[in-house]
Structure formats: C-alpha cells, structure tokens
C-alpha positions in Angstrom: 96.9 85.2 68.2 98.8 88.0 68.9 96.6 90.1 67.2 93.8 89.2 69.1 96.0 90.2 72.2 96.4 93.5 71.2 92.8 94.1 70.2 91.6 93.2 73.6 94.5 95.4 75.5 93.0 98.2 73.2 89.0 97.2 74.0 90.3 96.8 77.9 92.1 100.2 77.7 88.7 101.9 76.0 86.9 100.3 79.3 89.3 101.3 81.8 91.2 104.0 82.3 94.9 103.8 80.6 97.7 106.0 81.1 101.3 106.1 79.7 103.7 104.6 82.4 106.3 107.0 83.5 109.7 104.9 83.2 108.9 102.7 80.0 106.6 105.3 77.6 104.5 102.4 77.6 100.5 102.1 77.5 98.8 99.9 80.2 96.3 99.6 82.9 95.8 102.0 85.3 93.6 101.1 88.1 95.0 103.5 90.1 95.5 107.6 89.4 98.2 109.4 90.7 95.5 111.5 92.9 94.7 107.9 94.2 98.4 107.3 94.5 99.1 110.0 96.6 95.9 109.8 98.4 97.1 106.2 99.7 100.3 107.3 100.8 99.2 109.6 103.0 96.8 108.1 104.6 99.0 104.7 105.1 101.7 107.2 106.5 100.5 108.0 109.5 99.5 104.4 110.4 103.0 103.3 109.3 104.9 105.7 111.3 102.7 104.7 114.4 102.9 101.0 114.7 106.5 100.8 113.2 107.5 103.8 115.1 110.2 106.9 113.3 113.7 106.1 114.7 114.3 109.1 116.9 117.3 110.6 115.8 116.6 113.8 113.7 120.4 114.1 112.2 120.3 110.4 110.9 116.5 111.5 109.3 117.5 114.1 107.6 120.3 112.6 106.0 118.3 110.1 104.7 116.2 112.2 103.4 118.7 114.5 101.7 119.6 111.5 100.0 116.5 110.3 99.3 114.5 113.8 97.7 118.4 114.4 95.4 117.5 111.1 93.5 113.9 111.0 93.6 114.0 114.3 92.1 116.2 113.0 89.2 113.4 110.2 88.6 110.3 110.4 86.2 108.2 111.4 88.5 110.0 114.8 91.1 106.8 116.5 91.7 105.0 113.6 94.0 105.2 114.4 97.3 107.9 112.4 98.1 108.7 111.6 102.2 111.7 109.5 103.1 111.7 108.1 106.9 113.7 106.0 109.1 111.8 103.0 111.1 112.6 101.7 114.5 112.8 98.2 113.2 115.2 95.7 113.8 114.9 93.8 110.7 116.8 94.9 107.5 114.5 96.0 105.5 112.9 98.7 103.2 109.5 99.5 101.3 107.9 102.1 99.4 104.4 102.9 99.5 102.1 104.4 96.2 102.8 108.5 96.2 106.1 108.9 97.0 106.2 107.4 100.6 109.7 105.5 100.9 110.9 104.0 104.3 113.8 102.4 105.3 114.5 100.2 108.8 117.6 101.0 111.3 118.3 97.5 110.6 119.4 97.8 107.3 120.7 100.6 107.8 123.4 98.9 110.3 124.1 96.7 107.0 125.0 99.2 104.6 128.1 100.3 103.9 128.8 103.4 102.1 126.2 105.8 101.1 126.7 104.3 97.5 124.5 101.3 98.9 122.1 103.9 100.7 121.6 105.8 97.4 121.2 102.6 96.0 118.0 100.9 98.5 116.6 104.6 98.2 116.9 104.6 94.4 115.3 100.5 94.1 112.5 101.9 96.1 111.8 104.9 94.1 111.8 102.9 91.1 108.7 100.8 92.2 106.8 104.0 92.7 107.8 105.8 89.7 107.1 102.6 87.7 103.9 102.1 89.4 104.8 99.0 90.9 103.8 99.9 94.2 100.1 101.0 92.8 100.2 97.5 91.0 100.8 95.9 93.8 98.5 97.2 96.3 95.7 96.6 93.7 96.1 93.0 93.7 97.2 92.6 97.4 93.1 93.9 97.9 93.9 95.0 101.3 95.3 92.0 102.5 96.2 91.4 105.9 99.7 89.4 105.4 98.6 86.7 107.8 97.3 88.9 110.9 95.7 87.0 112.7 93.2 88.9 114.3 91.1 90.1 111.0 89.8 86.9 110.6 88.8 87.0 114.4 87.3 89.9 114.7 84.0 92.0 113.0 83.9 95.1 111.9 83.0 96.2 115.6 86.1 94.7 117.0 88.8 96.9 114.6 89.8 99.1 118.0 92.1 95.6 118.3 93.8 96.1 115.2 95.1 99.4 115.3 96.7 100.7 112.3 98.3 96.9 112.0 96.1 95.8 109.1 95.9 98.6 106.5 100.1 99.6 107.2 101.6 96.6 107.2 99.5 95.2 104.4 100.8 98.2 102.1 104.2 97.7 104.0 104.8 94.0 102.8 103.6 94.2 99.4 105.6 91.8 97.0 106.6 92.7 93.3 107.2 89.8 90.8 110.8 89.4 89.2 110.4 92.0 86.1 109.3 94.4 88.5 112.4 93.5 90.6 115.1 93.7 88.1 113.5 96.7 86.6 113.8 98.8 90.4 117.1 97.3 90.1 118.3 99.3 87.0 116.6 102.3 87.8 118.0 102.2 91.2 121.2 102.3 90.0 120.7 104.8 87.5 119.3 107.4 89.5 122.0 107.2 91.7 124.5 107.6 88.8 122.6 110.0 87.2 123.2 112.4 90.3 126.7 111.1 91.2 126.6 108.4 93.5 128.3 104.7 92.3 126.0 102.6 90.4 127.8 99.9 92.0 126.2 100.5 95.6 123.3 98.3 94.3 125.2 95.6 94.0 126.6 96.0 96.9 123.5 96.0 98.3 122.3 92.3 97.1 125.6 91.1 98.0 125.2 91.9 101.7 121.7 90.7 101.4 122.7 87.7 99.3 124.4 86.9 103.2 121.4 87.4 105.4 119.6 84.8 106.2 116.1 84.2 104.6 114.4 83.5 108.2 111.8 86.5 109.4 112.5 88.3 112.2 110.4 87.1 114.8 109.3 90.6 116.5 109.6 92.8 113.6 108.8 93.4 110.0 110.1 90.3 107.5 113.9 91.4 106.5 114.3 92.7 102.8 114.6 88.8 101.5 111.1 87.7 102.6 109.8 91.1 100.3 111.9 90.7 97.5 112.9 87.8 95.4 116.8 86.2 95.9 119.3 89.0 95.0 122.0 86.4 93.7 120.5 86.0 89.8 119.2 89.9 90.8 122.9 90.8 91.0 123.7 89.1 87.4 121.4 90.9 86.1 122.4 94.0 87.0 126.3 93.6 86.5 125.5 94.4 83.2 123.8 97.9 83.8 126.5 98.8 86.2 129.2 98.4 83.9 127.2 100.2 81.3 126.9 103.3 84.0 130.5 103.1 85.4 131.8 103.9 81.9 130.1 107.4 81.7 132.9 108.9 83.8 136.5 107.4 85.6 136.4 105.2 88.6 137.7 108.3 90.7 134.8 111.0 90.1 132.0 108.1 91.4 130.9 109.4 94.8 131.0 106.6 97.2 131.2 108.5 100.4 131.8 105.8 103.3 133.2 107.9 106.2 130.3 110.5 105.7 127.7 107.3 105.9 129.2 106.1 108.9 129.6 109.5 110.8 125.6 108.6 110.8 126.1 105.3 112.2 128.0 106.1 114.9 125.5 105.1 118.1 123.1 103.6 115.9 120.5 101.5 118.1 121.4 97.8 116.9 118.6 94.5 117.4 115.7 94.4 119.1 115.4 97.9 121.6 115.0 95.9 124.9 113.3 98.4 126.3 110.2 98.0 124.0 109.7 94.6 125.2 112.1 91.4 124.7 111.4 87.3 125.4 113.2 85.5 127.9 112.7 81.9 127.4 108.5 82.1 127.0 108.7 85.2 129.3 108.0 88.8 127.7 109.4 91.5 129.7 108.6 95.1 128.9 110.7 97.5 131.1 109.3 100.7 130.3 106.0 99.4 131.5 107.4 97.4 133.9 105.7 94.2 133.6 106.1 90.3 132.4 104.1 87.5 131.0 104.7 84.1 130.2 102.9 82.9 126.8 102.4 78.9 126.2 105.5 77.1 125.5 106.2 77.2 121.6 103.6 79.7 120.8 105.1 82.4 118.7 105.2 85.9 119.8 105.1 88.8 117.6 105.8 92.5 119.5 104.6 95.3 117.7 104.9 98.8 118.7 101.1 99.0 119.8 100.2 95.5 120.5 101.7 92.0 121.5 100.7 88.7 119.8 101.1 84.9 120.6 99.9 82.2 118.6 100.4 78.7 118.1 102.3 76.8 114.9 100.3 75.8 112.2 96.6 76.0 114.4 94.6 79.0 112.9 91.9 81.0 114.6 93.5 81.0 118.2 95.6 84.4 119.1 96.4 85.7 122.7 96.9 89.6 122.9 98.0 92.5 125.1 97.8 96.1 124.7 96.9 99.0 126.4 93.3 100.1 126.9 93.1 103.6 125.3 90.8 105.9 127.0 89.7 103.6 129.5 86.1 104.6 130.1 84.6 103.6 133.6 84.7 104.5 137.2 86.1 100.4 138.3 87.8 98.2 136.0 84.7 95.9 135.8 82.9 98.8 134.0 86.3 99.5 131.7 85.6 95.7 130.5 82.3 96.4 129.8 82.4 99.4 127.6 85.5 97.8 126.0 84.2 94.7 125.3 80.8 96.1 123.9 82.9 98.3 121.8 84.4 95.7 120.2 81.5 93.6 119.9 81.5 90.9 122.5 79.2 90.3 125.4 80.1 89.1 128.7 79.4 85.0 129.9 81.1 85.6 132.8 83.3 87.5 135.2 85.1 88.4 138.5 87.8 91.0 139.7 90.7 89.5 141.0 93.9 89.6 142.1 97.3 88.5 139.6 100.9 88.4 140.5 102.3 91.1 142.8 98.8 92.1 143.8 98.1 93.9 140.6 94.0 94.4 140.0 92.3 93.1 137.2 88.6 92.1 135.9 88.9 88.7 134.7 85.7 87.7 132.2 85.0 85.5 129.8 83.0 86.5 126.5 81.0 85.4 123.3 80.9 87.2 119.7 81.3 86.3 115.8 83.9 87.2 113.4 83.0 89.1 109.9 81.1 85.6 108.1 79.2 84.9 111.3 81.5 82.0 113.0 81.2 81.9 116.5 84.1 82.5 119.1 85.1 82.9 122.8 86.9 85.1 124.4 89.0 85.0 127.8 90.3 88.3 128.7 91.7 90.2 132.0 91.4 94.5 132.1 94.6 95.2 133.9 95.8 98.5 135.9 99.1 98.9 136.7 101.7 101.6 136.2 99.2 103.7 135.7 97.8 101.8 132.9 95.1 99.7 131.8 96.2 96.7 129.8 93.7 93.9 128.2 95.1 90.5 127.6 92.9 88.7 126.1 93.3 85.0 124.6 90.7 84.1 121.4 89.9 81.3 119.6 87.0 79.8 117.6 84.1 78.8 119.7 85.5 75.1 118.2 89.1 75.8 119.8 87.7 77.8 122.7 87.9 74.7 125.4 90.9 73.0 124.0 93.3 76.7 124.3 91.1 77.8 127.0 93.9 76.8 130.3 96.7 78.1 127.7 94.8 81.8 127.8 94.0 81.5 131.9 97.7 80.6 132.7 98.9 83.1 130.4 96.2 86.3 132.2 97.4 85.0 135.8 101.3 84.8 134.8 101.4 88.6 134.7 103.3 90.2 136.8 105.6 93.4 138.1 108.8 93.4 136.7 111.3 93.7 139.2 113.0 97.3 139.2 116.3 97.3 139.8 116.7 94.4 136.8 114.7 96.5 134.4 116.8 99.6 134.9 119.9 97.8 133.8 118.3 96.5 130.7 120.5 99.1 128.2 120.1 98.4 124.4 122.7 97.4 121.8 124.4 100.0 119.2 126.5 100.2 116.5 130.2 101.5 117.6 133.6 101.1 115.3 137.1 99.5 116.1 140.0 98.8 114.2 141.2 95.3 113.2 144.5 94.0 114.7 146.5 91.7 113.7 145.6 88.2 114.2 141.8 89.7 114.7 138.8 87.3 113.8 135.1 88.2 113.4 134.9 85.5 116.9 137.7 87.5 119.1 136.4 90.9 117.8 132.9 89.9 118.9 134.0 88.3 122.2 136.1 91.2 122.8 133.1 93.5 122.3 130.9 91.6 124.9 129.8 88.8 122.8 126.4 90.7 122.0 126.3 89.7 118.4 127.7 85.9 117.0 130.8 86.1 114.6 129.3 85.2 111.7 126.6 88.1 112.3 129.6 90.4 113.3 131.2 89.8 109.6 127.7 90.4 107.5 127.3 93.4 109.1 130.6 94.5 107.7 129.8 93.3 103.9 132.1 90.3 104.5 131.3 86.5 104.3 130.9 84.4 107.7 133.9 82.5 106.9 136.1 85.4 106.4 138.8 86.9 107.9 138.5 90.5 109.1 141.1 92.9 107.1 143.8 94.3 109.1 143.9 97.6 109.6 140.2 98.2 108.6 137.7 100.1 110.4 135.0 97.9 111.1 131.2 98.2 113.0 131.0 96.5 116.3 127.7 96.2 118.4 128.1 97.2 121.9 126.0 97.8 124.9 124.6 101.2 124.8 123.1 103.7 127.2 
C-alpha cells in the first residue's frame, strides 16, 4: 500500500510541478511558484492596507518592522520581499500573506508583553510563508469570500460594492490545519532564538491568547483564535522546543526586552476608534462624517474601513449597505443613481428625490438585477449628499426575500440623519497608558479608577494575567484611558 503511495506522489510530481520545501528538505506539490508567491502578495497588499487601514504611527511601524526583517532574514527564505505592517484593527490578531507580506493588528499588539512575544507572532507568521503554508492555503481557500455577503449578491458588474473586501480579506483569514500550526510554532520560536530574542515569548503568546475569548470581534477582523486552532495543546507542544532552545545559552543572555516594547505602547489607540464609526444600541454614528443610522433591531453590523454592513442572523441573501459614492458622476443626485446603479448592473423600477432627517437630500429608487448564476433580486437604495459627500445605502435581498425585508431597508434609508456637533466633537478614542499597582489594587479598582473604559477581567488579560487574579504590587501595568 505504501508503495503504491509513493508511486503516485512520484507520477503526480512528474504531472505537476514539484519543488523542494524550504523548512523540511522535503519533496511536494507545488501549485504555486515563488514568482506566483510574490506576485499575490503584492497585489493583496495594497487592498489589505486599504480596507484594514496602516495604523498611523510611523515610530511604532518601524519598530515592527525592525523586528520583523532581523528574523525573517534568519529564516529559509531572506531574499523574498518581505514587508511587515501594523493594521488599525481592534481585534488581536495577525496573518501573513504568500511572498513575504506579514501584518499584525494594534490589538494584539495592546496584548503582548515584551518584545520576546512580538518576535515570537512575527516569527509564527514567517514560518507559514517560509514553509509555504500560506501558498497552501490560498490554493485551497480558491478565492473564497469568508462569508461576505455581498459576492453572492452581486454579478460581475456590481464588484464597485465590494471594494478590495473580497480578494484581502479572503487571503487575510486563511486557516492552516494543526501540523501546519505546531510547525509555525517551532520555527517561530527558533527564529527568534536564533537571533537572540527568548524562545519563550511564544509561549507567552498562546498563554495570553489561551485567555481571550473565542467570540469574533463584531466590527473587525476575527481575533487570532478564530484563525488559528486552540493554543492550549499548541503550548504543550512547544514546551518541548523551548526548553530545547533555552539550553543553548544562560537564562541571563535571552533578550526579552519589555521596557523597550512598551516605550512603543505608550498612547497606543485601544478598541474600536470611535471616530471611524461606533453602534449605540442599533444606532451607528460616524463622527468624522457626521452622520447616524439606525439598522433593524438584531441585525448584525459589520464596519469596515470602506463600507458598513447589516444583516440578519441565520437568513442568507438579505444585506443592507452604506458607503460613499466614489466619483459621483451626474449634475443632480437622480442622475448619480443612475450611472451608479447601471454601473453596477441594476436598473431602476422606481424612484423619487426626497427629503430624510435634518433636511438632508437624497434620490430614493428602488431596483431589479441578478447575481453571478442568474437569481433574481431587488434592490432599495437612497444616493445621499451630505458633508460634502455622496453616500448610497442600499438594502438587498433576493427577489424571494425582497417584500418580506423590504420596510426593514425603507426604515433604515429614512433613519439617517446629521449627527449632532457638539456630541461628536467629544467622542475621543481609548489608549493604552501605564500605572503602577498599589497596595490593596484589583484589576476592578484599577479599572474603575481609570474611568471604567475597559471591564476588570479585560483589564487583567491585557496584562498577561488570568481574570481572577490579583494585580502584583508594585508592577507597572497597561491601563486604557480616554485619549485625545
């Protein structure tokens, strides 16, 4: 039996091309060339960076990157082009896409603790592309849309919705199975070792992850649990490597490096940035653009950097949206709906300009097209100026759904509204800030005495300890505050 395995690897090799995997030595598969490799990242890069937005702080970037380019030129492969970026996302999490193209969030950032455990993310990350993981993974994951909605609502013609949502964070949430996972793990550790840093900051890592909770973050990318398998048997697995590392050289002469890490940290936006957009109940409030709208009660919402989604639990094929209009083309809003809505393949049943909250013009029409396969489905949808803008929120449903959702998508277009001024100019995002534990100190009267921004239990993962903890005295320690 076994030999009749390896004569058909050999036939499938002698079909395909083959090449010899970097880490292991071994023979295998190789759908994808490094050319192709590269060729991905870059392209995915740009879209990345644009929906996911770089976290605007150049000091904290290059760090990072310093970090990143001293291991990933100790790996297997130090000539791709590698890039390392920081991502204004809330969620803890980080991802590496075929090429070289490694990215971390601000919210996992916030979690680690020395830059031990950032060496050690970095170093997982680089492992998948070095051992082709990432290639692997992309190949099966065909492109796959990781449940947005809207490709399987809209044809070819009505992409201009999707921005560079599908083909980024497809690539951005690809999933690696458990060998994959344990192997990153190892050579995480042992690029960071190999140039100096503790191989113990992986560890570390899963044990601060091992505390997060599973649950996705509800307006940003999954955190690092819903991308990569349960650290907890991940960590026993790798106590073993460590060990084997940590006895190359005394405990002393590991670089661990915790003050320099949180010099970085210092100011660090924390959570969701308000001023992107945040729910209030089912109100969304955008300051910076100054407006509100109130989705259907129990919908979820997902806010992305270039677009806002709402859709219900467990009902497919039904998706309100908002986004800005980019070059708006048309002397009157009626004729902006018209180009737009031809551009993106739908043609107009019906339609008036009217009036919504606060006075604020809009063409309100309702329209007919048909996804990729041909299935029919309606569209209600309002062109919107204001602040100098033209938004389009749009509700759209199969032509099945249409009437049932169709008084969720018209209360939704005429909730929108101004947002009131003064209340939007004190909406001030959270960030990171330091104090020192007291005596009698708990994770609850060190977040109450902060404000009360984050819970306790939050407070206490966020500082690599357990919920249940107490807070050591005389430890530095990260507290969230309200920043400018």
């Amino acid at each position: 039996m076994k030999r009749h395995i390896l004569i058909g690897g050999l036939a499938a090799c002698s079909l395909l091309a083959c090449a010899t995997n970097p880490v292991t030595g071994d023979r295998q598969l190789n759908f994808m060339s490094e050319a192709q490799e590269i060729q991905l990242g870059r392209e995915s890069d740009p879209q990345l960076r644009a929906e996911m937005g770089v976290y605007p702080d150049q000091a904290l970037q290059r760090y990072v990157e310093s970090v990143g380019m001293r291991l990933a030129k100790s790996s297997e492969r130090p000539d791709l082009p590698w890039q390392f970026a920081v991502v204004d996302v809330a969620a803890a999490n980080a991802f590496a896409v075929p090429g070289g193209f490694i990215y971390i969030t601000r919210g996992l950032l916030a979690h680690l603790d020395t830059e031990a455990e950032l060496a050690g993310v970095l170093g997982h990350e680089i492992g998948h592309v070095t051992a082709r993981h990432s290639a692997a993974a992309y190949t099966r994951s065909t492109m796959a849309t990781v449940g947005m909605l809207l490709t399987s609502l809209f044809a070819p013609k009505a992409k201009p919705y999707m921005g560079a949502v599908e083909a980024g964070l497809s690539i951005a949430l690809l999933k690696y199975d458990r060998t994959q996972e344990l192997q990153a793990d190892r050579l995480g550790a042992g690029y960071a070792a190999k140039v100096g840093w503790a191989p113990s900051g992986m560890s570390g890592v899963l044990e601060t992850l091992g505390r997060i909770s599973a649950a996705s973050d509800s307006r940003g990318l999954p955190n690092w649990l819903s991308t990569h398998p349960q650290p907890a048997d991940r960590l026993t697995k790798l106590a073993e490597t460590v060990r084997a590392l940590e006895s190359a050289r005394p405990s002393s002469e590991w670089e661990v490096n915790r003050e320099a890490y949180w010099r970085h940290l210092d100011g660090l936006l924390y959570g969701d940035n308000p001023r992107e957009g945040f729910l209030r109940g089912r109100e969304f409030v955008h300051p910076d653009m100054r407006f509100t709208v109130t989705f259907p009660d129990g919908w979820r919402v997902q806010n992305g950097r270039q677009q806002v989604t709402s859709a219900p639990p467990g009902i497919d094929g039904v998706v309100i949206l908002l986004q800005v209009v980019q070059n708006p083309q048309g002397a009157s809003l009626e004729r902006v709906a018209a180009a737009w809505m031809s551009q993106t393949g739908f043609q107009k049943v019906s339609g008036e300009s009217v009036r919504l909250g606060g006075g604020v013009p809009a063409y309100h029409g309702v329209y007919s097209g048909q996804t990729e396969n041909g299935a029919a489905v309606g569209v209600e949808a309002a062109h919107i100026s204001h602040a100098g803008r033209v938004f389009l929120l749009a509700g759209v449903a199969s032509q099945a759904r249409f009437a049932q959702v169709q008084p969720h998508f018209a209360r939704t277009i005429r909730s929108y509204s101004p947002a009131n001024e003064a209340e939007m100019a004190r909406v001030k995002p959270n960030r990171i800030a330091f104090a020192t534990v007291a005596s009698g100190d708990t994770w609850q009267s060190i977040a109450q005495r902060t404000g009360g921004l984050v819970p306790a239990g939050e407070l206490a993962i966020v500082n690599g300890h357990a919920p249940d903890s107490r807070p050591p005295v005389g430890r530095r320690i990260k507290t969230v505050t309200q920043g400018s």
